[in-house]
Wavefront OBJ file of the C-alpha trace (Angstrom):
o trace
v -25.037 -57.697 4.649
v -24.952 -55.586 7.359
v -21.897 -53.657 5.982
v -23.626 -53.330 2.376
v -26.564 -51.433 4.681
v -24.420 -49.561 6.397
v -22.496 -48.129 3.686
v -26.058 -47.423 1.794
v -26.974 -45.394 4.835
v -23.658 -43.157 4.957
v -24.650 -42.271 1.315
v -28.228 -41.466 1.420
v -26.849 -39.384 4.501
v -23.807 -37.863 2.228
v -26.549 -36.732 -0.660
v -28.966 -35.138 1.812
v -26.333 -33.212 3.645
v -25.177 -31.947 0.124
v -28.074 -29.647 -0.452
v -28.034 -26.531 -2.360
v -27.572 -23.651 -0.141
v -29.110 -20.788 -1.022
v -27.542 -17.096 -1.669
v -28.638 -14.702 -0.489
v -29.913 -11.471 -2.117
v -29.121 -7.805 -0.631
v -31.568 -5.387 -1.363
v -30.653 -2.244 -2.517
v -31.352 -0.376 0.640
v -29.446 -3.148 2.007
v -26.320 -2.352 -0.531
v -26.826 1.512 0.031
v -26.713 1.299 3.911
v -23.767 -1.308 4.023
v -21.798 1.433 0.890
v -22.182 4.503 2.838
v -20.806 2.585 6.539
v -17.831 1.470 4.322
v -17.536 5.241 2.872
v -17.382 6.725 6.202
v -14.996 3.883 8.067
v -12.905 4.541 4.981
v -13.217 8.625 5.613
v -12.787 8.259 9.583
v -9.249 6.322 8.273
v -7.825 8.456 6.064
v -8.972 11.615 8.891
v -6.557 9.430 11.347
v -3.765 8.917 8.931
v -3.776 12.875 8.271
v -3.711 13.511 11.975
v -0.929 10.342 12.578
v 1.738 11.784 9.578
v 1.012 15.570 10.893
v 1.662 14.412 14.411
v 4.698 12.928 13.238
v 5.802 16.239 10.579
v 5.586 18.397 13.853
v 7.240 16.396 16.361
v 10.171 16.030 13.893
v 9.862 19.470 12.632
v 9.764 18.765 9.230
v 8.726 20.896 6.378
v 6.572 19.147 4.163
v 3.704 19.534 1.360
v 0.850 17.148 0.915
v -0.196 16.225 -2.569
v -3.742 15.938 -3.708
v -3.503 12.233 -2.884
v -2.093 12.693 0.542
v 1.444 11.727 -0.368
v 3.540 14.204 2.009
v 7.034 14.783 0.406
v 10.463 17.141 0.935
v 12.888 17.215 -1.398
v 15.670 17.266 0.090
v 18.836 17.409 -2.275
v 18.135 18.511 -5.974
v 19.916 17.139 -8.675
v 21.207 18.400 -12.131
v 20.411 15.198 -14.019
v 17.086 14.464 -16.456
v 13.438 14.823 -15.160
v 11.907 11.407 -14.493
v 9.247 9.986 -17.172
v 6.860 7.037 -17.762
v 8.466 4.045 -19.698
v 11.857 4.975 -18.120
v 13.972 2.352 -15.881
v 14.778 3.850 -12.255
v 17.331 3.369 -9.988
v 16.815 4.363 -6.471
v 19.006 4.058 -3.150
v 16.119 3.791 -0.257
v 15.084 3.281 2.954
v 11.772 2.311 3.886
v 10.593 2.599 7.252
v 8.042 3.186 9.948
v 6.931 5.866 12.223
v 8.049 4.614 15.240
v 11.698 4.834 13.165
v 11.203 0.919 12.679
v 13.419 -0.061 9.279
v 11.684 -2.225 7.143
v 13.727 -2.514 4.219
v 16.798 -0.438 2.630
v 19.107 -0.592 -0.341
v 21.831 -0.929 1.925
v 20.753 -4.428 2.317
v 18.360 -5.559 -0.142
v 20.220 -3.170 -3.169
v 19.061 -0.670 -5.145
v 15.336 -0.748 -6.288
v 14.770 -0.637 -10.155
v 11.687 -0.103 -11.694
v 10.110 1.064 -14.542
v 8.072 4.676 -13.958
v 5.101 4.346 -15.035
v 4.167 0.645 -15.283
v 3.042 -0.531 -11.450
v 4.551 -2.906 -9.039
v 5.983 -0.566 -6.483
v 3.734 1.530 -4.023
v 1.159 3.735 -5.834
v 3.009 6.805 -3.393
v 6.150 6.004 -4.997
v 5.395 6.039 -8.343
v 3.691 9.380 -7.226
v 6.905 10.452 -5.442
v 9.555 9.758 -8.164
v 7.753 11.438 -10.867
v 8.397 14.338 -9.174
v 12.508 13.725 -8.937
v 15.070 14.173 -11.209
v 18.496 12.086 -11.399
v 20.394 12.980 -8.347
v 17.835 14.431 -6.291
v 17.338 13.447 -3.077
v 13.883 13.232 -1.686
v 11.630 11.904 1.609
v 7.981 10.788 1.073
v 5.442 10.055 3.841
v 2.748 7.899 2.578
v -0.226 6.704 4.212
v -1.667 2.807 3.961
v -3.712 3.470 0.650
v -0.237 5.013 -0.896
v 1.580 2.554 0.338
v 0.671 -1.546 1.368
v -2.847 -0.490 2.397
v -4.797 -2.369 5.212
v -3.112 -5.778 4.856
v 0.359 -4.488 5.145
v 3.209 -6.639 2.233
v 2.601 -9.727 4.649
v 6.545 -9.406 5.714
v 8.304 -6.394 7.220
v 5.680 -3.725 6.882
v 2.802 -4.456 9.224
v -1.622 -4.227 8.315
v -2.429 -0.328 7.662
v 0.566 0.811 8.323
v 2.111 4.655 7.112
v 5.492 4.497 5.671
v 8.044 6.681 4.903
v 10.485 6.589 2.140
v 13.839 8.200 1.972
v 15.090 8.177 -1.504
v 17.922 9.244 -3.958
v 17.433 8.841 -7.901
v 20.429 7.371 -9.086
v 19.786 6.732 -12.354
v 17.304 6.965 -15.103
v 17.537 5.492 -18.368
v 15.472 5.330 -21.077
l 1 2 3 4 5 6 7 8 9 10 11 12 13 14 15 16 17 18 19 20 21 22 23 24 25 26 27 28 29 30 31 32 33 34 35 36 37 38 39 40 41 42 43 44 45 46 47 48 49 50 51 52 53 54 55 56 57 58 59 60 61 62 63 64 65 66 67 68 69 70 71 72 73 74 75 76 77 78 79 80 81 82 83 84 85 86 87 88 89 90 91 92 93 94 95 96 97 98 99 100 101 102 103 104 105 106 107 108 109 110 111 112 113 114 115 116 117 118 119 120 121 122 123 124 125 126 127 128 129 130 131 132 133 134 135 136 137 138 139 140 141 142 143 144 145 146 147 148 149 150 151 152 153 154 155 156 157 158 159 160 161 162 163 164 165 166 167 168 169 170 171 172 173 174 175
């Protein structure tokens, strides 16, 4: 009996800890203030990336541009072959690494990257970048976190907000 009463008790105590919680309801002055903190930690960002890759241009006295986006890029070797496209399949010798001249990752170990321009699944500043190459050039692309594996980092080689650079050669594009 006194098990049967026992066990009674743990569920009355189960169902009352199981209440409902309630959510909770921003206001919109709420949303608004909490929006424009987010707008300007995400402005003071970007401001420090811009300083970081300009830092690094000038110390290696590099001669870049900076596209609308803030992918900075040099092209280094131009080709002869066809101008890049959406829908076509890319072949690319790479390195990918860090400011501090860490390598993350490289064709010369991992083998050339092949995507498809146009259709995702490589760095936004990449797909940027390479629609700008033809087959055979040879180009290097700086891009900050939101070009590249934003604030999280890829969870591997590339660490949380993190600027990249990319050093690439087109060697093929088919259709």
């Amino acid at each position: 009996m006194k098990i049967d009463t026992l066990f009674i008790a743990c569920l009355i105590f189960l169902f009352c800890s199981c209440k409902r919680h309630q959510q909770y309801s921003y206001s919109s002055k709420e949303y608004a203030e909490t929006e424009r903190a987010l707008v300007g930690a995400n402005r003071l960002l970007l401001k420090k990336d811009k300083e970081n890759i300009m830092a690094y241009i000038k110390q290696h006295n590099l001669d870049m541009k900076e596209s609308e986006t803030g992918l900075w890029y040099k092209i280094d070797k131009t080709g002869h072959g066809k101008t890049s496209s959406n829908g076509q399949q890319i072949t690319l010798k790479y390195k990918v690494s860090l400011l501090d001249g860490t390598i993350c990752y490289s064709s010369d170990s991992l083998g050339p990257k092949k995507f498809t321009v146009g259709r995702g699944g490589v760095e936004s500043g990449l797909e940027e970048g390479v629609s700008m190459l033809r087959e055979g050039d040879r180009a290097v692309f700086i891009m900050p976190p939101h070009l590249a594996e934003g604030l999280p980092g890829d969870g591997d080689k590339i660490p949380a907000h993190s600027i990249i650079i990319y050093e690439v050669e087109v060697l093929k594009l088919e259709p």
